[in-house]
C-alpha positions in Angstrom: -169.1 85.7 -106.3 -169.4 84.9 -102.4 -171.6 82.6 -100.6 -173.3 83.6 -97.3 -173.8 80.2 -95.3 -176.0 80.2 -92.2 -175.8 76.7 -90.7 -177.5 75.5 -87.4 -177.6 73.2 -84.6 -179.0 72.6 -81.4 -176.3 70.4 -79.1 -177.6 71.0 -75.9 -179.3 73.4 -74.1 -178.5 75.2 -70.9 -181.1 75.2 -69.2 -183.4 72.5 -70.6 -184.2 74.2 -74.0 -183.9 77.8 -73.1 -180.6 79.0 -74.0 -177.1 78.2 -75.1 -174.2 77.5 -72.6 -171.3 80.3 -72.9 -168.9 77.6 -73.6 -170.4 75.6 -76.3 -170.4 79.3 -77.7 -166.8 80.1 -77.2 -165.4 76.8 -78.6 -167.7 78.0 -81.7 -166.3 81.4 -82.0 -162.9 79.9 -81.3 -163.5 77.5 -84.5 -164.9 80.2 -86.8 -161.8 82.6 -85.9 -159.6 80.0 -86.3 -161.2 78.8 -90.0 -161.1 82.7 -91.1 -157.5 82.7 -90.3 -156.8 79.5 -92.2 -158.8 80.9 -95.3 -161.6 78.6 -95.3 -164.0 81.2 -94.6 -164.0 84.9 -95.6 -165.8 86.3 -92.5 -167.7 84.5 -89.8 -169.2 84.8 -86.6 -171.5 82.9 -84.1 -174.6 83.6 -82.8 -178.2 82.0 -80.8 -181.2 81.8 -80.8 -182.7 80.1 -77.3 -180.7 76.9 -77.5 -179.7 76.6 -81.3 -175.8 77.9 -81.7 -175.9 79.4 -85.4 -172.4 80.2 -87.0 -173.0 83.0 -90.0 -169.8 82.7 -92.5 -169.1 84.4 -96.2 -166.8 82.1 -98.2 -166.0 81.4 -101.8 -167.1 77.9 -102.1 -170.4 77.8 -102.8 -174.0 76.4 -101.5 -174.1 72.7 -99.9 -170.1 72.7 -100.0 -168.4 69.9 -98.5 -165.4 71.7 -96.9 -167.7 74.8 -95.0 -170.1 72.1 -94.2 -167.9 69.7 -92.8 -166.2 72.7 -90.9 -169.8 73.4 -89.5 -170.2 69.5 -88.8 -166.4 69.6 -87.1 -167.6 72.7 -85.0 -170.9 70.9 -83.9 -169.1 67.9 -82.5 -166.9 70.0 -80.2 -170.1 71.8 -78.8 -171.4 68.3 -78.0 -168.6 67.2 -76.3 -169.1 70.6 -74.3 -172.9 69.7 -73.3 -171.8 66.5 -72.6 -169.3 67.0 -70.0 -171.5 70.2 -68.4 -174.7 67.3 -68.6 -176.4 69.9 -70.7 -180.1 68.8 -72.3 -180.4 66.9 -75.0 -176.5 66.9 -75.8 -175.9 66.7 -79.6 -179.7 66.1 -80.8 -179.5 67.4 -83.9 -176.7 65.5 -85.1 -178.6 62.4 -86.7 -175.8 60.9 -88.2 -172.6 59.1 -87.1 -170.3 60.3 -89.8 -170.1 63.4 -92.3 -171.4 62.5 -95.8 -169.8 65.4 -98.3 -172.3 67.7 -97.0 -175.0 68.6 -94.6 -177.9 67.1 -96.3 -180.2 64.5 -94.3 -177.9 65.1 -91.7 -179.9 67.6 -88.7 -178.4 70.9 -88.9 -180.4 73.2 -90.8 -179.0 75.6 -93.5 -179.7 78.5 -95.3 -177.0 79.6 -98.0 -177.2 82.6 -101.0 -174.8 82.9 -103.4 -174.5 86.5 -104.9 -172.0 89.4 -106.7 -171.9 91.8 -103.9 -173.7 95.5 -104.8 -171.6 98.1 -104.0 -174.0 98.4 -100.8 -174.9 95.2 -99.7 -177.3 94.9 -96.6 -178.8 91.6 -95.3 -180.8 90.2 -92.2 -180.0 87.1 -91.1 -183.3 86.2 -89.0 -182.8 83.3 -86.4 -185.9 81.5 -84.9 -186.0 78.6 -81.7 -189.6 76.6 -81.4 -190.7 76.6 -84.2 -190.8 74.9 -88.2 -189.2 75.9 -91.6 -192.8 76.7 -92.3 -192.9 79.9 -89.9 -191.0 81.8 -92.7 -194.0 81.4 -95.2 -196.4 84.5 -94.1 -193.2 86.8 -93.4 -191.5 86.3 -96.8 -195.5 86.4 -98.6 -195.6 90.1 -96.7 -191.9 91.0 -97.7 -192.5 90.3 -101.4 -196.0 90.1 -102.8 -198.0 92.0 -100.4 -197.8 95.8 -101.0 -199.9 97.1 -97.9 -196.7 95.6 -96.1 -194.3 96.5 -98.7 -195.3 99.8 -100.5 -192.2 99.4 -102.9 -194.3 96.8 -104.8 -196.1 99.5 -106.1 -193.8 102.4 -105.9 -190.4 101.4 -107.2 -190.5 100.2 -111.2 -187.5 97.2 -109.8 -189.7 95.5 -107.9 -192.7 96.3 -109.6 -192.7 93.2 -112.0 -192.5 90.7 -109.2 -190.8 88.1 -107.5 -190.1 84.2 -108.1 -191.3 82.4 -104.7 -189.1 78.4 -105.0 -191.6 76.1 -103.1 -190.4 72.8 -101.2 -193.2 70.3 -100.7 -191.4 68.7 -97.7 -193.5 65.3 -98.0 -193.1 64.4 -101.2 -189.5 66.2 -101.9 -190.8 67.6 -105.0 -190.3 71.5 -106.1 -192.4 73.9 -107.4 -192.4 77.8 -108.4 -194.4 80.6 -108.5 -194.0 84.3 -110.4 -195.8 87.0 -108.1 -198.1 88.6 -108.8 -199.5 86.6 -111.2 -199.5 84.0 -109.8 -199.9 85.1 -106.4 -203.5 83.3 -105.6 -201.9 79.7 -106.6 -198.9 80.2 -104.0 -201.1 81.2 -101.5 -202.8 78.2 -101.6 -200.1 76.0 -100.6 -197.9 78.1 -98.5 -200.4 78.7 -96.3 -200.0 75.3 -95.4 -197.0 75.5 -93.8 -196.3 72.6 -91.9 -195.9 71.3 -95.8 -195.0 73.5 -98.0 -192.4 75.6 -97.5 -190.9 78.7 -99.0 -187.2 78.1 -100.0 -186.1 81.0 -102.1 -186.8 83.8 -103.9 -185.5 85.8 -106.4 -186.3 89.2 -108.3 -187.8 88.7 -111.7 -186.8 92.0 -112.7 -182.8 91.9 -111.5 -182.4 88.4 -112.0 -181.0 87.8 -108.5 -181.2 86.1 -105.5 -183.4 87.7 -102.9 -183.7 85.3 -99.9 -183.1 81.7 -99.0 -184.7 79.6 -96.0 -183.7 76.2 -93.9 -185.8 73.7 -94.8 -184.7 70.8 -92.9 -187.7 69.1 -91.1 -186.0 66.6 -88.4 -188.8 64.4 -87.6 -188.9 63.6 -91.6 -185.5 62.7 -91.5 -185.3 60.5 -88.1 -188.9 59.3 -88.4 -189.7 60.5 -84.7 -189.9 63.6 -82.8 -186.1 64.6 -81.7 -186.4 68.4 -81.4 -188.2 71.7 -83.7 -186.4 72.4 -86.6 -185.8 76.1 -85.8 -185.4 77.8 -89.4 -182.3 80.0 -90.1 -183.3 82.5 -93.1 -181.2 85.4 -95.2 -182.6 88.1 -96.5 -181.4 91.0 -99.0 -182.4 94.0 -98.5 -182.7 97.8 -100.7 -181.8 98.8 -104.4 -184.9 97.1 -106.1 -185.3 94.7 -103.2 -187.4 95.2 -100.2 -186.0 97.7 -97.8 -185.3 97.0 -94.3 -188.0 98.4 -92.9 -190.8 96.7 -95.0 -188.3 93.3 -94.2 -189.3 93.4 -90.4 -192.4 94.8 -90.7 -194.4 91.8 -90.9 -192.8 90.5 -87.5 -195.0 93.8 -85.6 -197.6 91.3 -85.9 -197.3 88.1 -83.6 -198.5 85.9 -86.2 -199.2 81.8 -84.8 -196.5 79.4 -85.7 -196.4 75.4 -84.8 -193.8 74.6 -82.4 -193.3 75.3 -78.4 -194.0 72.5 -76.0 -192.7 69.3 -77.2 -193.1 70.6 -80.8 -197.2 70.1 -80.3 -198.7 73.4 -80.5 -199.6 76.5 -81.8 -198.3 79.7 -80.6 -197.5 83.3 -81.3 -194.0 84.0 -82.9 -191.9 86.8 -80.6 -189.9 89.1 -82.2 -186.6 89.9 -79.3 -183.2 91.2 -79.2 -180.8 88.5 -78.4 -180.7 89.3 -74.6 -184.8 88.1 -74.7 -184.4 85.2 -77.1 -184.5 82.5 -74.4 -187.8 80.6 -74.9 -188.7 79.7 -71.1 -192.6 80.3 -71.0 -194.4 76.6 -71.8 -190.8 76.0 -73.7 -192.0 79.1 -75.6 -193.3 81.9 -77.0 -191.4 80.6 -80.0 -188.6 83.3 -80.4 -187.2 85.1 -83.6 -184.3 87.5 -83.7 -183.0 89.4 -87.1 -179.3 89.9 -87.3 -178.9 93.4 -89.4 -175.2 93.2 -91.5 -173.4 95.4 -94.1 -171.7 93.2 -96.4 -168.0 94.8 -98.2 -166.1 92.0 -100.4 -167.4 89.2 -97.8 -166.4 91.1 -94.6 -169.5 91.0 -92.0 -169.8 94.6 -90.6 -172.3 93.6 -87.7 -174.3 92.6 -86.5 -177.0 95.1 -85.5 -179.5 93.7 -83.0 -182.8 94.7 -85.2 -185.4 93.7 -82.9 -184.0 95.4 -79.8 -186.2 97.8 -80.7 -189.2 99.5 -78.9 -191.0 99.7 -82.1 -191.8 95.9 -81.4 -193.0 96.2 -78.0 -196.5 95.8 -79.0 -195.9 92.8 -81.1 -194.2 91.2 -77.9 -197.0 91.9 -75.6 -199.7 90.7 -78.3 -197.7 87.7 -78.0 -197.6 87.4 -74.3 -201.7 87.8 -74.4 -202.1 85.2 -77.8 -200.3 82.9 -75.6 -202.9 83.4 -72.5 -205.6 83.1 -74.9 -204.1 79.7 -76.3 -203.2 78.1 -73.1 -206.3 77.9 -72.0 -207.3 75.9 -74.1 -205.2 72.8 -72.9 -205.2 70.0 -75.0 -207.9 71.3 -77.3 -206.9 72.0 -81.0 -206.6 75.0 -82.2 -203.6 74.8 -79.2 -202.4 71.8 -79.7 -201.5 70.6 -83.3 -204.0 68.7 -85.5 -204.1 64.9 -85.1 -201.9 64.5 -88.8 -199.2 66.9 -87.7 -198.0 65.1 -84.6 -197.5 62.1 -86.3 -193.6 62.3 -85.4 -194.4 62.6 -81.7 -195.1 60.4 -78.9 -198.9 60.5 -80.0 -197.8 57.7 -82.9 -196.8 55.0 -79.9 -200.2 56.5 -78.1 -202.4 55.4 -81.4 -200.2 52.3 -81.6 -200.5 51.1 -77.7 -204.7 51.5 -78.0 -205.4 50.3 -81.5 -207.1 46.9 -80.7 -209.4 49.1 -78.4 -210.9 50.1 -81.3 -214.3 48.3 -82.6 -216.1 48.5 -85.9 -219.1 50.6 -85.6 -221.1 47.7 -87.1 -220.5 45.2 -84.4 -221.7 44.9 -80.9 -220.8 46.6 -78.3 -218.2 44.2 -76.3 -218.5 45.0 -72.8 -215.6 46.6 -70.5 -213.9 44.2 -68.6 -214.8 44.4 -64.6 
Protein backbone atom coordinates (compact mmCIF):
# COMPACT_ATOMS: atom_id res chain seq x y z
CA UNK A 1 0.00 0.00 0.00
CA UNK A 2 1.45 3.57 -1.04
CA UNK A 3 0.63 6.86 0.26
CA UNK A 4 0.12 9.95 -2.08
CA UNK A 5 1.20 13.05 0.16
CA UNK A 6 0.48 16.59 -1.20
CA UNK A 7 1.90 19.09 1.24
CA UNK A 8 1.90 22.93 0.90
CA UNK A 9 3.36 26.15 1.77
CA UNK A 10 3.53 29.59 0.80
CA UNK A 11 7.24 31.13 1.76
CA UNK A 12 7.23 34.02 -0.22
CA UNK A 13 5.87 35.28 -3.11
CA UNK A 14 7.43 36.79 -6.19
CA UNK A 15 5.79 39.39 -6.87
CA UNK A 16 3.80 40.27 -3.84
CA UNK A 17 1.42 37.21 -3.77
CA UNK A 18 1.28 36.43 -7.41
CA UNK A 19 3.61 33.75 -8.14
CA UNK A 20 6.54 31.67 -6.99
CA UNK A 21 10.18 32.59 -7.55
CA UNK A 22 12.07 30.02 -9.94
CA UNK A 23 14.56 29.53 -7.25
CA UNK A 24 12.56 28.72 -4.28
CA UNK A 25 11.22 26.13 -6.92
CA UNK A 26 14.49 24.65 -7.88
CA UNK A 27 15.95 24.18 -4.37
CA UNK A 28 12.35 22.23 -4.08
CA UNK A 29 12.81 20.08 -7.02
CA UNK A 30 16.47 19.70 -6.04
CA UNK A 31 15.23 18.35 -2.40
CA UNK A 32 12.45 16.03 -3.83
CA UNK A 33 15.14 14.45 -6.35
CA UNK A 34 17.48 14.17 -3.89
CA UNK A 35 14.83 12.40 -1.18
CA UNK A 36 13.69 9.93 -4.24
CA UNK A 37 17.19 8.95 -4.63
CA UNK A 38 17.82 8.40 -0.95
CA UNK A 39 14.46 6.20 -0.76
CA UNK A 40 12.51 8.30 1.33
CA UNK A 41 10.10 8.95 -1.23
CA UNK A 42 8.91 6.67 -4.07
CA UNK A 43 8.22 9.43 -6.76
CA UNK A 44 7.87 13.16 -6.30
CA UNK A 45 7.76 16.30 -7.99
CA UNK A 46 7.07 20.00 -7.32
CA UNK A 47 4.61 22.19 -8.43
CA UNK A 48 2.51 25.99 -7.79
CA UNK A 49 -0.20 27.45 -7.62
CA UNK A 50 0.18 31.54 -7.64
CA UNK A 51 2.55 31.76 -4.75
CA UNK A 52 2.07 28.38 -2.71
CA UNK A 53 5.14 25.84 -3.85
CA UNK A 54 3.30 22.35 -3.52
CA UNK A 55 5.70 19.14 -3.60
CA UNK A 56 3.35 15.92 -4.80
CA UNK A 57 5.33 12.66 -3.40
CA UNK A 58 4.16 8.67 -3.30
CA UNK A 59 5.89 6.88 -0.42
CA UNK A 60 5.45 3.95 1.79
CA UNK A 61 5.05 5.60 5.12
CA UNK A 62 1.87 6.43 5.52
CA UNK A 63 -0.62 9.64 6.32
CA UNK A 64 0.68 12.44 8.87
CA UNK A 65 4.19 10.58 8.85
CA UNK A 66 6.92 12.13 10.68
CA UNK A 67 9.88 11.42 8.28
CA UNK A 68 7.87 12.77 4.68
CA UNK A 69 6.64 15.49 6.81
CA UNK A 70 9.66 16.59 8.38
CA UNK A 71 11.28 16.24 4.74
CA UNK A 72 8.50 18.68 3.53
CA UNK A 73 9.12 20.95 6.73
CA UNK A 74 13.21 20.59 5.87
CA UNK A 75 12.26 21.62 2.17
CA UNK A 76 10.19 24.66 3.29
CA UNK A 77 12.96 26.16 5.38
CA UNK A 78 15.37 26.23 2.47
CA UNK A 79 12.67 28.04 0.25
CA UNK A 80 12.56 30.72 3.05
CA UNK A 81 15.93 31.18 3.23
CA UNK A 82 15.54 31.72 -0.63
CA UNK A 83 12.73 34.54 -0.29
CA UNK A 84 14.63 35.99 2.30
CA UNK A 85 17.78 36.66 0.62
CA UNK A 86 15.77 37.73 -2.87
CA UNK A 87 13.45 40.07 -0.13
CA UNK A 88 10.55 38.15 -1.51
CA UNK A 89 6.80 38.86 0.20
CA UNK A 90 5.91 37.63 3.16
CA UNK A 91 9.05 35.21 3.39
CA UNK A 92 8.19 31.94 5.28
CA UNK A 93 4.47 32.91 6.42
CA UNK A 94 3.17 29.80 6.60
CA UNK A 95 5.57 28.31 8.79
CA UNK A 96 3.96 29.17 12.33
CA UNK A 97 6.20 27.29 14.32
CA UNK A 98 9.86 27.44 15.42
CA UNK A 99 10.60 23.80 15.43
CA UNK A 100 9.17 20.45 13.80
CA UNK A 101 6.87 18.55 16.12
CA UNK A 102 6.66 14.71 14.70
CA UNK A 103 4.44 15.91 12.04
CA UNK A 104 2.81 18.78 10.23
CA UNK A 105 -0.18 19.23 12.38
CA UNK A 106 -0.89 22.90 13.88
CA UNK A 107 2.07 23.70 12.07
CA UNK A 108 0.88 26.06 8.63
CA UNK A 109 1.53 23.94 5.67
CA UNK A 110 -1.53 22.40 4.54
CA UNK A 111 -1.83 18.67 3.49
CA UNK A 112 -3.79 16.35 1.75
CA UNK A 113 -2.63 12.57 1.96
CA UNK A 114 -4.59 9.03 0.60
CA UNK A 115 -3.43 5.95 1.36
CA UNK A 116 -4.50 3.18 -1.21
CA UNK A 117 -3.55 -0.47 -3.05
CA UNK A 118 -2.86 0.77 -6.49
CA UNK A 119 -5.57 -0.68 -9.38
CA UNK A 120 -3.97 -1.98 -12.07
CA UNK A 121 -4.89 1.54 -13.67
CA UNK A 122 -4.64 4.11 -11.28
CA UNK A 123 -5.55 7.84 -12.47
CA UNK A 124 -5.67 10.79 -10.00
CA UNK A 125 -5.98 14.76 -10.16
CA UNK A 126 -4.14 16.52 -7.82
CA UNK A 127 -6.17 20.01 -7.94
CA UNK A 128 -4.03 23.01 -6.48
CA UNK A 129 -5.90 26.32 -5.47
CA UNK A 130 -4.15 30.04 -4.29
CA UNK A 131 -6.87 32.62 -2.58
CA UNK A 132 -8.93 30.87 -1.26
CA UNK A 133 -10.21 28.34 2.02
CA UNK A 134 -10.30 24.57 2.59
CA UNK A 135 -14.02 25.25 2.20
CA UNK A 136 -13.83 25.98 -1.64
CA UNK A 137 -13.62 22.14 -2.23
CA UNK A 138 -17.13 21.58 -0.65
CA UNK A 139 -19.49 22.32 -3.93
CA UNK A 140 -16.84 20.52 -6.29
CA UNK A 141 -16.56 17.22 -4.38
CA UNK A 142 -20.88 17.52 -3.61
CA UNK A 143 -20.98 17.69 -7.78
CA UNK A 144 -18.23 14.83 -8.22
CA UNK A 145 -20.09 12.49 -5.89
CA UNK A 146 -23.72 12.89 -5.06
CA UNK A 147 -24.92 15.00 -7.76
CA UNK A 148 -25.85 12.90 -10.89
CA UNK A 149 -26.79 15.86 -13.48
CA UNK A 150 -22.85 16.47 -12.98
CA UNK A 151 -21.93 12.93 -12.60
CA UNK A 152 -24.18 10.67 -14.77
CA UNK A 153 -22.32 7.51 -13.38
CA UNK A 154 -24.33 7.91 -10.20
CA UNK A 155 -27.00 6.58 -12.00
CA UNK A 156 -25.47 4.57 -14.73
CA UNK A 157 -22.76 2.44 -13.29
CA UNK A 158 -24.10 -0.31 -10.45
CA UNK A 159 -20.26 0.74 -8.44
CA UNK A 160 -21.10 3.92 -7.73
CA UNK A 161 -24.64 3.50 -7.63
CA UNK A 162 -24.96 2.82 -3.76
CA UNK A 163 -23.15 5.98 -2.85
CA UNK A 164 -20.46 7.62 -1.27
CA UNK A 165 -19.21 8.34 2.52
CA UNK A 166 -18.58 12.35 2.64
CA UNK A 167 -15.90 12.68 6.35
CA UNK A 168 -16.95 16.23 7.56
CA UNK A 169 -14.45 18.48 9.62
CA UNK A 170 -16.29 21.16 11.75
CA UNK A 171 -13.15 23.43 11.73
CA UNK A 172 -14.42 25.45 14.98
CA UNK A 173 -15.14 22.95 17.20
CA UNK A 174 -12.56 20.14 15.84
CA UNK A 175 -15.21 17.66 16.02
CA UNK A 176 -16.04 15.02 12.98
CA UNK A 177 -18.92 13.94 11.46
CA UNK A 178 -20.08 11.60 8.36
CA UNK A 179 -22.53 11.34 5.98
CA UNK A 180 -23.64 8.15 3.46
CA UNK A 181 -24.90 9.74 0.08
CA UNK A 182 -27.58 9.54 -1.02
CA UNK A 183 -29.36 9.01 1.92
CA UNK A 184 -28.28 11.15 3.56
CA UNK A 185 -27.56 13.64 1.13
CA UNK A 186 -30.12 16.54 2.39
CA UNK A 187 -28.31 16.44 6.03
CA UNK A 188 -24.73 17.10 4.38
CA UNK A 189 -25.89 19.71 2.46
CA UNK A 190 -26.85 21.48 5.15
CA UNK A 191 -23.60 22.08 6.67
CA UNK A 192 -21.18 21.96 3.84
CA UNK A 193 -22.73 24.57 2.28
CA UNK A 194 -21.33 26.42 5.05
CA UNK A 195 -18.11 26.37 4.00
CA UNK A 196 -16.08 28.67 5.78
CA UNK A 197 -17.00 25.86 8.66
CA UNK A 198 -17.54 22.82 7.66
CA UNK A 199 -15.41 21.28 5.51
CA UNK A 200 -15.29 18.25 3.40
CA UNK A 201 -12.18 16.04 4.32
CA UNK A 202 -12.60 12.68 2.63
CA UNK A 203 -14.56 10.45 0.89
CA UNK A 204 -14.77 7.05 0.28
CA UNK A 205 -16.97 4.56 -1.99
CA UNK A 206 -19.46 2.69 0.03
CA UNK A 207 -19.70 0.14 -2.54
CA UNK A 208 -15.65 -0.64 -3.03
CA UNK A 209 -14.72 0.14 0.38
CA UNK A 210 -11.96 2.63 -0.75
CA UNK A 211 -10.68 5.78 -0.47
CA UNK A 212 -11.90 8.23 -3.06
CA UNK A 213 -10.53 11.70 -2.20
CA UNK A 214 -8.96 13.59 0.58
CA UNK A 215 -8.75 17.54 1.20
CA UNK A 216 -6.27 20.18 3.27
CA UNK A 217 -8.04 21.30 5.96
CA UNK A 218 -5.75 23.49 7.68
CA UNK A 219 -7.36 27.02 8.45
CA UNK A 220 -4.24 29.33 9.46
CA UNK A 221 -5.96 32.07 11.08
CA UNK A 222 -7.50 29.24 13.58
CA UNK A 223 -4.25 28.15 14.29
CA UNK A 224 -2.23 31.67 14.73
CA UNK A 225 -5.31 33.54 16.04
CA UNK A 226 -4.87 36.38 13.30
CA UNK A 227 -4.92 36.74 9.70
CA UNK A 228 -1.33 35.58 8.23
CA UNK A 229 -2.28 34.54 4.74
CA UNK A 230 -5.43 32.15 2.80
CA UNK A 231 -5.10 28.74 3.45
CA UNK A 232 -5.08 27.62 -0.23
CA UNK A 233 -6.43 23.88 -0.18
CA UNK A 234 -4.41 21.12 -1.89
CA UNK A 235 -6.98 18.12 -2.79
CA UNK A 236 -6.47 14.35 -4.42
CA UNK A 237 -8.84 12.90 -6.31
CA UNK A 238 -9.28 9.22 -7.75
CA UNK A 239 -10.69 8.86 -10.61
CA UNK A 240 -12.59 5.77 -13.14
CA UNK A 241 -13.36 1.94 -12.32
CA UNK A 242 -16.47 2.64 -10.04
CA UNK A 243 -15.22 6.13 -9.14
CA UNK A 244 -16.09 9.20 -10.94
CA UNK A 245 -14.36 9.49 -14.26
CA UNK A 246 -12.28 12.36 -15.21
CA UNK A 247 -14.38 14.11 -16.98
CA UNK A 248 -17.36 14.33 -14.55
CA UNK A 249 -14.11 15.17 -11.85
CA UNK A 250 -13.58 18.67 -13.58
CA UNK A 251 -16.80 19.24 -14.73
CA UNK A 252 -17.97 21.14 -11.88
CA UNK A 253 -14.95 23.70 -12.25
CA UNK A 254 -16.88 24.92 -16.03
CA UNK A 255 -18.88 26.80 -13.58
CA UNK A 256 -16.99 29.77 -11.75
CA UNK A 257 -18.60 29.09 -8.65
CA UNK A 258 -17.92 32.12 -5.53
CA UNK A 259 -15.30 31.14 -3.04
CA UNK A 260 -14.03 33.35 0.12
CA UNK A 261 -10.63 34.52 -0.29
CA UNK A 262 -8.70 37.22 -2.67
CA UNK A 263 -7.89 40.61 -1.21
CA UNK A 264 -6.46 40.34 2.16
CA UNK A 265 -8.50 37.06 2.54
CA UNK A 266 -11.91 39.40 2.86
CA UNK A 267 -14.01 38.72 0.05
CA UNK A 268 -15.96 36.77 -2.11
CA UNK A 269 -14.98 35.90 -5.50
CA UNK A 270 -15.33 33.65 -8.52
CA UNK A 271 -12.89 30.52 -8.47
CA UNK A 272 -10.75 30.39 -12.00
CA UNK A 273 -10.05 27.30 -13.42
CA UNK A 274 -6.15 27.88 -15.44
CA UNK A 275 -3.32 25.88 -16.74
CA UNK A 276 -0.27 26.56 -14.69
CA UNK A 277 1.10 29.26 -17.09
CA UNK A 278 -2.39 31.45 -15.86
CA UNK A 279 -2.31 30.53 -12.26
CA UNK A 280 -0.80 33.77 -11.05
CA UNK A 281 -3.54 35.56 -9.08
CA UNK A 282 -2.72 39.37 -9.89
CA UNK A 283 -6.28 40.92 -10.48
CA UNK A 284 -7.45 42.55 -6.74
CA UNK A 285 -4.87 39.66 -5.47
CA UNK A 286 -7.26 37.43 -7.34
CA UNK A 287 -9.64 35.75 -9.23
CA UNK A 288 -8.71 33.06 -6.75
CA UNK A 289 -6.98 30.40 -8.97
CA UNK A 290 -7.36 26.49 -9.27
CA UNK A 291 -5.25 24.17 -11.37
CA UNK A 292 -5.87 20.13 -11.63
CA UNK A 293 -2.72 18.11 -12.05
CA UNK A 294 -3.82 14.96 -14.21
CA UNK A 295 -1.28 11.63 -13.15
CA UNK A 296 -1.17 7.91 -13.99
CA UNK A 297 -0.06 6.16 -11.00
CA UNK A 298 2.25 2.41 -11.72
CA UNK A 299 3.64 0.98 -8.36
CA UNK A 300 4.09 4.73 -6.89
CA UNK A 301 5.81 6.16 -10.04
CA UNK A 302 4.07 9.63 -11.07
CA UNK A 303 3.63 9.43 -14.95
CA UNK A 304 2.67 13.31 -15.31
CA UNK A 305 1.57 15.56 -14.88
CA UNK A 306 -1.01 16.56 -17.49
CA UNK A 307 -1.96 20.28 -17.33
CA UNK A 308 -6.00 19.46 -17.19
CA UNK A 309 -7.25 22.92 -17.26
CA UNK A 310 -5.19 24.10 -20.21
CA UNK A 311 -7.92 23.42 -21.93
CA UNK A 312 -10.28 25.50 -24.24
CA UNK A 313 -13.17 23.68 -22.94
CA UNK A 314 -12.80 26.08 -19.78
CA UNK A 315 -12.73 29.18 -21.60
CA UNK A 316 -16.06 30.13 -20.73
CA UNK A 317 -15.82 29.35 -17.11
CA UNK A 318 -12.67 31.75 -17.12
CA UNK A 319 -14.37 34.63 -18.72
CA UNK A 320 -17.68 34.06 -16.44
CA UNK A 321 -15.15 34.62 -13.85
CA UNK A 322 -13.50 37.72 -15.27
CA UNK A 323 -17.37 39.20 -15.54
CA UNK A 324 -18.49 37.70 -11.69
CA UNK A 325 -15.56 39.63 -10.61
CA UNK A 326 -16.72 43.05 -12.39
CA UNK A 327 -20.02 42.45 -10.99
CA UNK A 328 -18.57 41.97 -7.39
CA UNK A 329 -16.14 44.74 -7.41
CA UNK A 330 -18.47 47.12 -7.60
CA UNK A 331 -19.76 46.61 -4.90
CA UNK A 332 -16.76 47.89 -2.70
CA UNK A 333 -16.97 47.34 0.77
CA UNK A 334 -20.59 46.15 0.66
CA UNK A 335 -21.27 42.40 1.69
CA UNK A 336 -22.10 40.12 -0.51
CA UNK A 337 -18.18 41.27 -1.70
CA UNK A 338 -16.72 41.52 1.18
CA UNK A 339 -17.04 38.72 3.80
CA UNK A 340 -19.70 38.76 6.59
CA UNK A 341 -18.84 40.64 9.75
CA UNK A 342 -18.23 36.85 11.81
CA UNK A 343 -15.90 35.61 9.02
CA UNK A 344 -13.22 38.27 9.28
CA UNK A 345 -12.82 37.94 12.74
CA UNK A 346 -9.04 36.85 12.06
CA UNK A 347 -8.33 40.02 10.19
CA UNK A 348 -7.46 43.54 10.94
CA UNK A 349 -11.32 44.22 11.40
CA UNK A 350 -10.87 42.47 15.19
CA UNK A 351 -8.26 45.55 16.25
CA UNK A 352 -10.91 47.94 14.14
CA UNK A 353 -13.93 46.61 16.63
CA UNK A 354 -11.42 46.71 19.42
CA UNK A 355 -9.85 50.48 18.78
CA UNK A 356 -13.91 51.92 18.65
CA UNK A 357 -15.56 49.87 21.32
CA UNK A 358 -16.11 52.63 24.05
CA UNK A 359 -17.71 54.63 21.08
CA UNK A 360 -20.42 52.56 21.45
CA UNK A 361 -23.60 53.70 23.73
CA UNK A 362 -26.51 51.72 24.99
CA UNK A 363 -29.54 52.51 23.08
CA UNK A 364 -31.34 53.24 26.36
CA UNK A 365 -29.22 56.14 27.40
CA UNK A 366 -28.94 59.63 26.14
CA UNK A 367 -27.46 60.69 23.44
CA UNK A 368 -23.79 62.08 24.61
CA UNK A 369 -22.92 64.72 22.42
CA UNK A 370 -19.65 64.71 19.87
CA UNK A 371 -16.97 66.45 21.11
CA UNK A 372 -16.20 69.98 19.20
Amino acid sequence: MNTLSIIKADTGGFVGHSEVHPEALQVARDAVSAAVADGLLIDGTVSRCGDDISLIMTHRHGADAEPVHSFAWDTFQKTTAVAERLGLYGAGQDLLSDAFSGNLRGMGPGYAELEFDERPSEPVICFLADKTEPGAWNLPLYKMFADPFNTPGLVIDEKMHVGFRFEVYDLYEERRVTFETPRETYDLLMYIGAPARYVVHRIDSIRLGIPCAATSTQRLSLIAGKYVGKDDPVMIVRCQSGLPAVGEVLEPFAMAYAVAGCMRGSHHAPIMPVGLAQATPARFDGPPRVVALGFQIKNGALIGPRDMFDDPSFDRARSQANEVMDYLRRHGPFEPHRLALEDLEYTTMHQLEANLADRWQPLTEPRVPAAR
